[in-house]
DOPALO-311458 format. One record per residue (C-alpha): y, z, x; residue number from 1; residue in three letters. Coordinates in Angstrom, 3 decimals. Example, Ala and Ser with C-alpha at 12.3 -4.5 7.8 and 13.67 -1.06 7.14 Angstrom:
2
+----------+----------+----------+-----+--------+
|    north |       up |     east | num | residu |
+----------+----------+----------+-----+--------+
|   -4.500 |    7.800 |   12.300 |   1 |    ALA |
|   -1.060 |    7.140 |   13.670 |   2 |    SER |
+----------+----------+----------+-----+--------+
//
This chain:
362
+----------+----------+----------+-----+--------+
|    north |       up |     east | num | residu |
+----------+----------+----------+-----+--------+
|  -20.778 |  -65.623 |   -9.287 |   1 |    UNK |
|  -18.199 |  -63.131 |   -7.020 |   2 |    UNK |
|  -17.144 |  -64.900 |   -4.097 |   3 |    UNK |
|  -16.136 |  -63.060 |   -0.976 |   4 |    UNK |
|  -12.614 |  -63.008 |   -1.940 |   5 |    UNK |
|  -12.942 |  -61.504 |   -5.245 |   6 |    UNK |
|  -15.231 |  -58.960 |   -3.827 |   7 |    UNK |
|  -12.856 |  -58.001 |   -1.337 |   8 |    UNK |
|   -9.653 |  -58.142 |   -4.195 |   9 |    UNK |
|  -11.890 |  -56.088 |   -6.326 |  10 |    UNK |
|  -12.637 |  -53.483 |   -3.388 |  11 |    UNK |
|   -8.841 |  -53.630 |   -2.283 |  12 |    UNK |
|   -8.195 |  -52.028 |   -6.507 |  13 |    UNK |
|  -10.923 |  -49.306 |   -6.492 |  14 |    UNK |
|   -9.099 |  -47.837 |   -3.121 |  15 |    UNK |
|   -6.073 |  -47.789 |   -4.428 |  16 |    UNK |
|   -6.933 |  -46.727 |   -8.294 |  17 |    UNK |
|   -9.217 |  -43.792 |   -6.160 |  18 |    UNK |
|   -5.956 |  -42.922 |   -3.945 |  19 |    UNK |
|   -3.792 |  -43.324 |   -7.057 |  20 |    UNK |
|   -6.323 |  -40.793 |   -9.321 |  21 |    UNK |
|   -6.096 |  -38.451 |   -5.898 |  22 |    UNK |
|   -2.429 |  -38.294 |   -5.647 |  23 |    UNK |
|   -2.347 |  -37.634 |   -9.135 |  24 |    UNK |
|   -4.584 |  -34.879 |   -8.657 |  25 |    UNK |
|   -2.459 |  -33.179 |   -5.982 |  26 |    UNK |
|    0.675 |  -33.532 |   -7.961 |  27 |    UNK |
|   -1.072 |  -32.247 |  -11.067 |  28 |    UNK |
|   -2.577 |  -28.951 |   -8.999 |  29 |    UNK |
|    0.480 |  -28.824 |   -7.457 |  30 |    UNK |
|    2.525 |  -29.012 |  -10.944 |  31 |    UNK |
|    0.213 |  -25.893 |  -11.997 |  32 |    UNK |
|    0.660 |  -23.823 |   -8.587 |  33 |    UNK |
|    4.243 |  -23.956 |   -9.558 |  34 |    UNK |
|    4.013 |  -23.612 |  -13.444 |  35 |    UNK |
|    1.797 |  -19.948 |  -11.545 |  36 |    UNK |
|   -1.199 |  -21.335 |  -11.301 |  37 |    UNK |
|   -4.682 |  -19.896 |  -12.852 |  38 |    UNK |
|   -2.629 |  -16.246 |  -12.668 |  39 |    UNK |
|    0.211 |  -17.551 |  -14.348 |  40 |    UNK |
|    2.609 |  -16.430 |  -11.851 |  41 |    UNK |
|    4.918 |  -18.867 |   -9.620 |  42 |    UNK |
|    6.074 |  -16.518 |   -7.309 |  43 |    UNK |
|    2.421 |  -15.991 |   -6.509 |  44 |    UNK |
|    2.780 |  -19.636 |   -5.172 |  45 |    UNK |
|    6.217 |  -19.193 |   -3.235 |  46 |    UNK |
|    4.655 |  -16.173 |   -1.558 |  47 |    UNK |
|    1.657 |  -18.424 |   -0.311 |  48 |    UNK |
|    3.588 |  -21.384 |    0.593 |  49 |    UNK |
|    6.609 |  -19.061 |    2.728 |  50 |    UNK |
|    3.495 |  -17.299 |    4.219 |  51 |    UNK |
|    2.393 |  -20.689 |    5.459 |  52 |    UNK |
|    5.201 |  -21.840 |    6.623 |  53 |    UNK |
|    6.409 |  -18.733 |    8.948 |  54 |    UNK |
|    3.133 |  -18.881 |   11.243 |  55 |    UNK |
|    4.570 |  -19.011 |   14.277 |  56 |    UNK |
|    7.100 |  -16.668 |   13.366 |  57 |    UNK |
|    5.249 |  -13.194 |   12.451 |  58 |    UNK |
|    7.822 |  -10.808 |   12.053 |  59 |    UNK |
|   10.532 |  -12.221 |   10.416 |  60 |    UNK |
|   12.014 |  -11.179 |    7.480 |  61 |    UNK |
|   12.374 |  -13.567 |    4.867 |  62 |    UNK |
|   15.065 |  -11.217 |    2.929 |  63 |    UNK |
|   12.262 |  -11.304 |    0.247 |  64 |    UNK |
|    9.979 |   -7.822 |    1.878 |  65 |    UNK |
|    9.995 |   -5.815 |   -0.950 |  66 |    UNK |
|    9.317 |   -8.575 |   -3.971 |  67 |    UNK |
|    6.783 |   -9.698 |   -1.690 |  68 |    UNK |
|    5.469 |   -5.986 |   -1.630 |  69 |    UNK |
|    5.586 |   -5.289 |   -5.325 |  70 |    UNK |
|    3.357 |   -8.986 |   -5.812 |  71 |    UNK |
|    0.712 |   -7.445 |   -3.527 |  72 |    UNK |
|    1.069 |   -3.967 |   -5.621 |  73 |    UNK |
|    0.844 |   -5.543 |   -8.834 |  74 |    UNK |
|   -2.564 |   -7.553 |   -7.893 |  75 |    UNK |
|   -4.503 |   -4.720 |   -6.634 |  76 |    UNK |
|   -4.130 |   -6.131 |   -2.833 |  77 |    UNK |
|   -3.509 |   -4.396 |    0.563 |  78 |    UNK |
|   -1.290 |   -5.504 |    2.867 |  79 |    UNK |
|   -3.712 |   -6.045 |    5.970 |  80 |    UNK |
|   -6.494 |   -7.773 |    3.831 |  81 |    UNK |
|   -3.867 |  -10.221 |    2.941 |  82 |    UNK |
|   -2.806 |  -10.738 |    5.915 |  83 |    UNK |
|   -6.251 |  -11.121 |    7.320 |  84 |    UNK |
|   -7.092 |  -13.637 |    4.505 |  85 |    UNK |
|   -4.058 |  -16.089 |    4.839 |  86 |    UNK |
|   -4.634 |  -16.493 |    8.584 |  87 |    UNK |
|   -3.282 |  -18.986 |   10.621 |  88 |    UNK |
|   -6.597 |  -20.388 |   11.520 |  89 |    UNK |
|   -8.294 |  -21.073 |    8.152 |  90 |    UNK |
|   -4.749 |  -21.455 |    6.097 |  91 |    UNK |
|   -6.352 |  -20.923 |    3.054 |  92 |    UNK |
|   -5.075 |  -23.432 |   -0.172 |  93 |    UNK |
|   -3.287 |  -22.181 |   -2.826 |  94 |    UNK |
|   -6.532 |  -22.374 |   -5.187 |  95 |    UNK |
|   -8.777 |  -20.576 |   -2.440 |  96 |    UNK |
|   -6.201 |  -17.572 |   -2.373 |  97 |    UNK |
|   -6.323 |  -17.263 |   -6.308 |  98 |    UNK |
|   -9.693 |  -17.312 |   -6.054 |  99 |    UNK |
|  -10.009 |  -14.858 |   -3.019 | 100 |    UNK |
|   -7.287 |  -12.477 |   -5.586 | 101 |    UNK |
|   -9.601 |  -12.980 |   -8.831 | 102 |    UNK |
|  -12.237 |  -12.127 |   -6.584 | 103 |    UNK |
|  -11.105 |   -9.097 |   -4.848 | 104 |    UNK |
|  -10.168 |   -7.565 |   -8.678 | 105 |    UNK |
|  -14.004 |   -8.122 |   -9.471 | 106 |    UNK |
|  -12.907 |  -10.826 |  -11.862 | 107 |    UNK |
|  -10.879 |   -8.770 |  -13.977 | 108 |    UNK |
|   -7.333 |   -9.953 |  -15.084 | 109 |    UNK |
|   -5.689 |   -7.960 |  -17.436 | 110 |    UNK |
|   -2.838 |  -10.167 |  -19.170 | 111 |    UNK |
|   -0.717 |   -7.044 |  -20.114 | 112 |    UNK |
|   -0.788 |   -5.772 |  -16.155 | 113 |    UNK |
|   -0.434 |  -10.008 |  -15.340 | 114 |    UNK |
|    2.760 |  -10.484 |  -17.700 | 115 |    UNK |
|    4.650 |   -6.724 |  -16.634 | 116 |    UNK |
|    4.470 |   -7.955 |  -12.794 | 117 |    UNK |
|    5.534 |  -12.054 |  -13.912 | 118 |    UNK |
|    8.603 |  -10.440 |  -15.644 | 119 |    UNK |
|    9.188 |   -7.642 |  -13.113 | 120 |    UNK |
|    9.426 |  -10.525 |  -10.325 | 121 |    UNK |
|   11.416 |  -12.780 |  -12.586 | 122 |    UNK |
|   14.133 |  -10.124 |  -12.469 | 123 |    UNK |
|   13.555 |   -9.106 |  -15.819 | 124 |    UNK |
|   13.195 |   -5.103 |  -16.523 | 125 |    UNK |
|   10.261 |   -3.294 |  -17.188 | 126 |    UNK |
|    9.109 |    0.352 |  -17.721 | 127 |    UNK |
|    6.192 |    2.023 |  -16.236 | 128 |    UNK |
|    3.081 |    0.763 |  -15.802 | 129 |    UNK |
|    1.490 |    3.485 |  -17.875 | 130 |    UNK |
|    4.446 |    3.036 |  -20.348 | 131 |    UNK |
|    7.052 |    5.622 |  -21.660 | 132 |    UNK |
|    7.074 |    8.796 |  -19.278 | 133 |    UNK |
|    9.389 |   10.902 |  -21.952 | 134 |    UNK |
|    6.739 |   13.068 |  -22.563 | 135 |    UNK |
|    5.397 |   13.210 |  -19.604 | 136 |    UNK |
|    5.671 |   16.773 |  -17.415 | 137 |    UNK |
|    7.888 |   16.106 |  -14.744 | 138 |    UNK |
|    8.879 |   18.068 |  -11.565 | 139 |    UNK |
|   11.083 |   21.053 |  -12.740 | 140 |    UNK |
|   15.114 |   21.495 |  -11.427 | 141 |    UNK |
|   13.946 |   23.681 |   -8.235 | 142 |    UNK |
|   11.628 |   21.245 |   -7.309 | 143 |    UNK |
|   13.588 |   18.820 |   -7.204 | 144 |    UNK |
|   16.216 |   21.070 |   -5.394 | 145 |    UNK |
|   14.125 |   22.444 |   -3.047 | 146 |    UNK |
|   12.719 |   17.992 |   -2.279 | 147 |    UNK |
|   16.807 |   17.520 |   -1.309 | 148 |    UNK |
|   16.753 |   20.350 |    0.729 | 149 |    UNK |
|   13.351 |   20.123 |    3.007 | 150 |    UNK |
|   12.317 |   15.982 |    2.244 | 151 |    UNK |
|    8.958 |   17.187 |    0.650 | 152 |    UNK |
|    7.850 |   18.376 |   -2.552 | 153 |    UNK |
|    4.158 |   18.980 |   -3.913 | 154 |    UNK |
|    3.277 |   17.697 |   -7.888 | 155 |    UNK |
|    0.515 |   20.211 |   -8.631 | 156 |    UNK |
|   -2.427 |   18.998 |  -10.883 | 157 |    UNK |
|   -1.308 |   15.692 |  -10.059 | 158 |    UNK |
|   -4.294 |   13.875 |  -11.551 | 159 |    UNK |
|   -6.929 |   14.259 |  -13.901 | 160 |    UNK |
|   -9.648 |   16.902 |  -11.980 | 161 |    UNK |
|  -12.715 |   14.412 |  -12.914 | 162 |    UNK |
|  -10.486 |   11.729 |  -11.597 | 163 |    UNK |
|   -9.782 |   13.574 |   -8.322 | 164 |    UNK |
|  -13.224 |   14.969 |   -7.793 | 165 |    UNK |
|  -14.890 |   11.222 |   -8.260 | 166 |    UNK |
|  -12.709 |    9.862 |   -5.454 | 167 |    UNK |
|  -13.828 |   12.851 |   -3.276 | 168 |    UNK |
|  -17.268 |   11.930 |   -4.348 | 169 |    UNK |
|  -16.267 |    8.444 |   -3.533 | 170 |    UNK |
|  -15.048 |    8.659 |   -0.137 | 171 |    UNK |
|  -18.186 |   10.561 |    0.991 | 172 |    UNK |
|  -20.425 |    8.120 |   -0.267 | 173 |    UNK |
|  -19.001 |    4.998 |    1.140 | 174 |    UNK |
|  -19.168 |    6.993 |    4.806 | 175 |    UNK |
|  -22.589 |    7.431 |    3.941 | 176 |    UNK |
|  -21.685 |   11.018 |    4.286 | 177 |    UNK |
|  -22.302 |   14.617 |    1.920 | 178 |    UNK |
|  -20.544 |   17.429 |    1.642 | 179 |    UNK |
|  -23.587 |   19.402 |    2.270 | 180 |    UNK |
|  -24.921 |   18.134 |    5.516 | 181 |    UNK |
|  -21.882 |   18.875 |    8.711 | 182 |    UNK |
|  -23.690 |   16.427 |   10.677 | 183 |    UNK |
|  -22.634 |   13.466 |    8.482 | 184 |    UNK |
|  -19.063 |   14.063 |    8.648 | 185 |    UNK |
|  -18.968 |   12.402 |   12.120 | 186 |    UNK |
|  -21.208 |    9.374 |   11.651 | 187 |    UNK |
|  -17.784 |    7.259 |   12.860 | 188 |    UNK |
|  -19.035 |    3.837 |   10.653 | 189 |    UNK |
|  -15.331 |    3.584 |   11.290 | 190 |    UNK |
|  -14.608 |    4.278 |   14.499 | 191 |    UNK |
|  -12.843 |    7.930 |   15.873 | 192 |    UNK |
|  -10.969 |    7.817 |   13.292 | 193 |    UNK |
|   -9.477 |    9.703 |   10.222 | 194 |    UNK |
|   -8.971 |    6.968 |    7.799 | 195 |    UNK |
|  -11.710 |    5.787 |    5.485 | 196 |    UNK |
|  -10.271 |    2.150 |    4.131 | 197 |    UNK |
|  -11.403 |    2.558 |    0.839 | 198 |    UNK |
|   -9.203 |    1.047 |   -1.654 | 199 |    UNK |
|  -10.130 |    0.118 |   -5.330 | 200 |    UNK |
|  -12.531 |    2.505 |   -6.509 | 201 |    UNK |
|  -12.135 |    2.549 |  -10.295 | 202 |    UNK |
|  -11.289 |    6.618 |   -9.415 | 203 |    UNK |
|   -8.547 |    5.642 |   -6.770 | 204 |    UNK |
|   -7.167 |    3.381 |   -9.418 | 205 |    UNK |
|   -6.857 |    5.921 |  -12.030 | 206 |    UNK |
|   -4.928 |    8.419 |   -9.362 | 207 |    UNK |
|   -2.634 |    6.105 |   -9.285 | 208 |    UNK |
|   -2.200 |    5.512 |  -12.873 | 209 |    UNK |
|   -1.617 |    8.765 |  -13.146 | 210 |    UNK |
|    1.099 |    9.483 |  -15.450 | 211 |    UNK |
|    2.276 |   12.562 |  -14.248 | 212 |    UNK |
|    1.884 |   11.533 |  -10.589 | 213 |    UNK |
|    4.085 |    8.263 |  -11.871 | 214 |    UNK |
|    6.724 |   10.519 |  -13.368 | 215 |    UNK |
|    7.205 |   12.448 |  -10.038 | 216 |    UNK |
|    7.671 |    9.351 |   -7.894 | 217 |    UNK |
|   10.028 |    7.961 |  -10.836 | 218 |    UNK |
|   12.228 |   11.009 |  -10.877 | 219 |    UNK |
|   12.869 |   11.055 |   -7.171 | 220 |    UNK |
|   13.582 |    6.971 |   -7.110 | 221 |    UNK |
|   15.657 |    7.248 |  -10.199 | 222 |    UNK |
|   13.926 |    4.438 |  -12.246 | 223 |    UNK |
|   10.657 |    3.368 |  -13.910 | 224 |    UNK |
|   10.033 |    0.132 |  -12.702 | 225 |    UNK |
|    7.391 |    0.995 |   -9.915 | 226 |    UNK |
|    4.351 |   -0.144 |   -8.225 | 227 |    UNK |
|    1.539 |    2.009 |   -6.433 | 228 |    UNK |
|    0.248 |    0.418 |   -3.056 | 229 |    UNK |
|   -3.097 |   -0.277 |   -2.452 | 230 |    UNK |
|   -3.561 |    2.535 |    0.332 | 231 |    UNK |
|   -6.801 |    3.837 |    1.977 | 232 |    UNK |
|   -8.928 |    7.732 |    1.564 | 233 |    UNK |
|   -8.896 |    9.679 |    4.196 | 234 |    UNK |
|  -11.492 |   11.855 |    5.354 | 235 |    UNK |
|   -9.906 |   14.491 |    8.706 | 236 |    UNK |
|  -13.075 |   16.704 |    9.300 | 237 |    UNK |
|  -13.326 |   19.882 |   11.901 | 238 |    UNK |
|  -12.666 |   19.491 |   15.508 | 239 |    UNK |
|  -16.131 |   19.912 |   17.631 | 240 |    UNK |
|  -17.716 |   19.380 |   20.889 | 241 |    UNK |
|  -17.941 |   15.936 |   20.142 | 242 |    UNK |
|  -14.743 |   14.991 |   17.883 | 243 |    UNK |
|  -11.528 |   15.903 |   18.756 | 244 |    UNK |
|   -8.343 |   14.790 |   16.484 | 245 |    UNK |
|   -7.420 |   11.368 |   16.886 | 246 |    UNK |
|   -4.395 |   11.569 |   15.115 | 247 |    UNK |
|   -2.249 |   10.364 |   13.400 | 248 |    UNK |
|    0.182 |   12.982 |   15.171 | 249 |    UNK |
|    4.247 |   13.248 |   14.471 | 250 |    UNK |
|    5.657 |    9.595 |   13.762 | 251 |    UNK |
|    7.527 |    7.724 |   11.566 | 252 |    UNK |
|    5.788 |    4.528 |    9.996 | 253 |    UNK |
|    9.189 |    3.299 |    9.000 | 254 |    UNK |
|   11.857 |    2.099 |   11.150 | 255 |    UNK |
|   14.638 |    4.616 |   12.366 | 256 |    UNK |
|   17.338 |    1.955 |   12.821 | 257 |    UNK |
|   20.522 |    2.117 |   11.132 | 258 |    UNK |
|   21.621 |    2.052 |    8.243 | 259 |    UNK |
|   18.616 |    4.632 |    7.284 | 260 |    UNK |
|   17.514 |    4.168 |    3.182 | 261 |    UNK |
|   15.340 |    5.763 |    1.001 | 262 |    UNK |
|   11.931 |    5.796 |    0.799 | 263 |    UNK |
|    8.948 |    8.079 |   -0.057 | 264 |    UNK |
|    5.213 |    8.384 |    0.726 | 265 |    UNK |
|    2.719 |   10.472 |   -0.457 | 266 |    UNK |
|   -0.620 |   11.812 |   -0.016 | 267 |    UNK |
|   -3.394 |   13.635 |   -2.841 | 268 |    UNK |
|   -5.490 |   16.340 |   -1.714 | 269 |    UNK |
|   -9.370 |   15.561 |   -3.515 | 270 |    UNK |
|  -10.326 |   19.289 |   -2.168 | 271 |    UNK |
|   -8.310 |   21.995 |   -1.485 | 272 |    UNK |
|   -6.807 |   21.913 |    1.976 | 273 |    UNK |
|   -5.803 |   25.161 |    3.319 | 274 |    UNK |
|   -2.955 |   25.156 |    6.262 | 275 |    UNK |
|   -5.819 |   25.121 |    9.375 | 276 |    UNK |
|   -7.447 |   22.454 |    7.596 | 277 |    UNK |
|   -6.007 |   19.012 |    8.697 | 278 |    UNK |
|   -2.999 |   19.600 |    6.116 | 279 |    UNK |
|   -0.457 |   17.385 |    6.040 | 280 |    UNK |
|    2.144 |   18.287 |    8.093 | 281 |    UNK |
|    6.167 |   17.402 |    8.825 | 282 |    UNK |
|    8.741 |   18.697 |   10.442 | 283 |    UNK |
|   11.024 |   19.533 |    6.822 | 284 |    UNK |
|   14.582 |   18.941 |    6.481 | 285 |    UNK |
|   15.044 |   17.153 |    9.837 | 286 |    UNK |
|   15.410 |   13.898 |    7.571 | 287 |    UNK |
|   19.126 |   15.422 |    6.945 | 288 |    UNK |
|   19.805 |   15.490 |   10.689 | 289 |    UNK |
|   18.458 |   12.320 |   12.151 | 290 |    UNK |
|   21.343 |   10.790 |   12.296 | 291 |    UNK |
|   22.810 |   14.056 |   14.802 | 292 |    UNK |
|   19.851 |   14.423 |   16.806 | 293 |    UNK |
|   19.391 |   10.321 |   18.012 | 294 |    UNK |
|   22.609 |   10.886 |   19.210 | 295 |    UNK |
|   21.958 |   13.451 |   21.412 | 296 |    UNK |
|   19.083 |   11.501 |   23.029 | 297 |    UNK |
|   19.829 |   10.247 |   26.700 | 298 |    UNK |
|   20.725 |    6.616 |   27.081 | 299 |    UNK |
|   17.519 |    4.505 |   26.702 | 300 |    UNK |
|   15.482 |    7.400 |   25.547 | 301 |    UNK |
|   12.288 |    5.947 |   23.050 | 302 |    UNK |
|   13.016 |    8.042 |   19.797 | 303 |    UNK |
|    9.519 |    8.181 |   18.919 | 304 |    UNK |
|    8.162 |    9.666 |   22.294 | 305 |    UNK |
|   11.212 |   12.620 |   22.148 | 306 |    UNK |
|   10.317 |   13.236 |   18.692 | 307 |    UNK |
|    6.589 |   13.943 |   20.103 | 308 |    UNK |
|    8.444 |   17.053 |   21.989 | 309 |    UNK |
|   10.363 |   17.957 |   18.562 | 310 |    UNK |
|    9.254 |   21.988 |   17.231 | 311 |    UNK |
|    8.778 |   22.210 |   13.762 | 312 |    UNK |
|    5.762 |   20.694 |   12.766 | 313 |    UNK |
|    4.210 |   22.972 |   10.055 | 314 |    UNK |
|    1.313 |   22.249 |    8.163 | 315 |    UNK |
|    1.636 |   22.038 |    4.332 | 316 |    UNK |
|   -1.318 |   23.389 |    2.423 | 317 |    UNK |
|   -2.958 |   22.641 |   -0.985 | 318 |    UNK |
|   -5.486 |   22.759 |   -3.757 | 319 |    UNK |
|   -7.732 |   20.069 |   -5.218 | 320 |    UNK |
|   -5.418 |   17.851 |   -7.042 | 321 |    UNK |
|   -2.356 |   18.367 |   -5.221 | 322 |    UNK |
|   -0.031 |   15.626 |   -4.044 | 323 |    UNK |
|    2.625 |   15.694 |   -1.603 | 324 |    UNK |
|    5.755 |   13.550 |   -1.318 | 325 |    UNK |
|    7.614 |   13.058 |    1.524 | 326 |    UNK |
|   10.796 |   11.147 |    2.385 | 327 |    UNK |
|   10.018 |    8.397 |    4.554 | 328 |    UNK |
|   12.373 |    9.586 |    7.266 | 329 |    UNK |
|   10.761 |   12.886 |    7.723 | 330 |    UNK |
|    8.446 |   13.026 |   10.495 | 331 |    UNK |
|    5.188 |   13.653 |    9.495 | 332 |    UNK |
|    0.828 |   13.683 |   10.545 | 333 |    UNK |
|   -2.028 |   15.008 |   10.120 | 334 |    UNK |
|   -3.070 |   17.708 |   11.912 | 335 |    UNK |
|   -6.122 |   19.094 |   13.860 | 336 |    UNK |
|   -8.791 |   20.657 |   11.622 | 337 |    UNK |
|   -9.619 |   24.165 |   12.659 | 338 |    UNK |
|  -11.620 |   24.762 |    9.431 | 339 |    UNK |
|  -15.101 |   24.807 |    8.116 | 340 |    UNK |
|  -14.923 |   21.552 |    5.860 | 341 |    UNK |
|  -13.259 |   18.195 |    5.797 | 342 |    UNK |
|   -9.988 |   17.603 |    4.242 | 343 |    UNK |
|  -10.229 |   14.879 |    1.727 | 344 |    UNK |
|   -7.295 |   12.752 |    0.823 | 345 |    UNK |
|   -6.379 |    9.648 |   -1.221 | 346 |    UNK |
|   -2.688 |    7.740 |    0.163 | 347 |    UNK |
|   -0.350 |    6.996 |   -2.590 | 348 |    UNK |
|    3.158 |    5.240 |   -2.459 | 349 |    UNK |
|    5.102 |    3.765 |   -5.610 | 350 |    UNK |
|    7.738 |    1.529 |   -5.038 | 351 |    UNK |
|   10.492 |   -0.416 |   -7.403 | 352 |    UNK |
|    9.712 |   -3.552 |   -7.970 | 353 |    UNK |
|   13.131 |   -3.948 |   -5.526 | 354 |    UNK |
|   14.567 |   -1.967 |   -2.976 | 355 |    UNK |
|   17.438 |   -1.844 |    0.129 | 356 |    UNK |
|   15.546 |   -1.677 |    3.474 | 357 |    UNK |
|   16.794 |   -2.219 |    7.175 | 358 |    UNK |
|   15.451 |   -5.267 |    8.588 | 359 |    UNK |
|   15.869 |   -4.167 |   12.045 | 360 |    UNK |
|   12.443 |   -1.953 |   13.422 | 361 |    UNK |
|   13.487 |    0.755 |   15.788 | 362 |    UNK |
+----------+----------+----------+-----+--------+
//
């Protein structure tokens, strides 16, 4: 028969074989978070734990920006939905985030796409995420002359055309919009504004797969190694009674402070875009002079509300499958849309997998 004492031995050993089997446990996930985890990647899990410990301090730069950039890039992510996810009120685990990631993708990991971004992170060098670009057409010597001498060039045919005309297609249906009917074009499920946050439809993916799009961004960085964003569609459509531009007008969405490095953007035209028709539009070559002209601005003058006053702004036309690049220091917007149909557009930015960049935000 158990006595009291022997009962209360025996219930002292199941608590501390159950806290024993749990602390186990947490070592053991905690041992696989660091071994990568379900994704097989550990800096997946240095990312997540530096992310929770800087709440409190949004906005600083952990001198790790870009690889942190390239880990987003190479798992299909965008940078606000992350951010949203790994908030500072739920703080998310380590498993939930996988999950949330796996999730996101649709529950597709490809290993090959998996093991290029481990290595690429690891320091190790890789090529292109479509492979070899040798025989790839590329952008010819004048283009590439006349990019150093104005800060934007346009890749024509960028993309495959039933690649490009799917994402149109795309972008219209998930405003709940048609091409045909004016009336939709302004149904603002968004908001007044331009930007349709669209971001992995299987044709957006394949735009930026593209392998001659890839070689254009790789000639102009000077290496291989890249990683395309996970940017938004866009969808600018004539001014009216009732819808006036919202912008964006001129800016920068980089920081202006010294020492100034390289970058590029880009943007794909899905339909053609003549020069009244929201184009994209910069002010070219001024990237060469900003160094001259912020020092002719008056003591405590705001760069970005002089630059507002700045002549120069042209628009930059194109066809269907267009895509222009722009140096990251050249100021640049949309523009109003005096036409008689929406300009349709799909963002696109590649990256190395690192890169120098100015800490300070001016």
């Amino acid at each position: 028969m158990q006595t009291p004492e022997t009962a209360a031995t025996q219930e002292s050993g199941d608590k501390e074989n159950a806290f024993m089997s749990a602390t186990a446990a947490v070592q053991s996930a905690e041992q696989s978070a660091e071994q990568g985890g379900r994704l097989g990647l550990p800096y997946l899990f240095r990312y997540w734990q530096r992310v929770n410990a800087s709440y409190g301090r949004q906005g600083e730069d952990t001198g790790y920006w870009d690889l942190d950039s390239t880990l987003r890039a190479g798992l299909n992510l965008n940078v606000l939905e992350t951010a949203r996810f790994l908030n500072p009120h739920d703080r998310p685990s380590f498993e939930a985030f996988e999950d949330w990631i796996v999730a996101t993708n649709g529950g597709v990991r490809d290993e090959a796409e998996l093991a290029r971004l481990g290595a690429a992170l690891a320091g190790e060098p890789v090529g292109s995420a479509v492979g070899s670009l040798d025989g790839v057409e590329g952008l010819t010597p004048q283009e590439l002359a006349f990019w150093d001498e104005h800060g934007y060039v346009i890749v024509r045919n960028a993309v495959d055309r039933a690649d490009r005309d799917v994402a149109a297609a795309a972008i219209y249906q998930f405003l709940e919009a048609s091409p045909a009917n004016p009336d939709s074009w302004y149904g603002r499920k968004f908001g007044v504004s331009i930007w349709v946050p669209l971001l992995r439809h299987p044709a957006f993916l394949a735009n930026r797969r593209s392998p001659r799009l890839i070689k254009a961004f790789a000639q102009l960085w000077g290496r291989e190694d890249l990683w395309a964003t996970v940017d938004q569609g866009g969808l600018n459509p004539p001014e009216r009674d009732d819808w006036t531009f919202p912008g964006p007008h001129v800016h920068w969405d980089v920081t202006i402070a010294p020492p100034h490095r390289f970058g590029v953007q880009g943007i794909l035209y899905l339909t053609d875009t003549p020069a009244d028709q929201g184009a994209f539009s910069c002010i070219p070559g001024f990237h060469r002079r900003l160094d001259d002209w912020l020092r002719t601005l008056p003591a405590g003058a705001d760069p970005r509300e002089a630059l507002k006053r700045e002549p120069g702004f042209v628009p930059i036309e194109g066809i269907a499958g267009d895509l222009v690049i722009w140096h990251h220091l050249l100021p640049h917007g949309s523009s109003p849309n005096r036409g008689r149909l929406p300009r349709v557009a799909q963002y696109v930015s590649l990256r190395p997998t690192r890169w120098e960049y100015t800490k300070e935000w001016v």
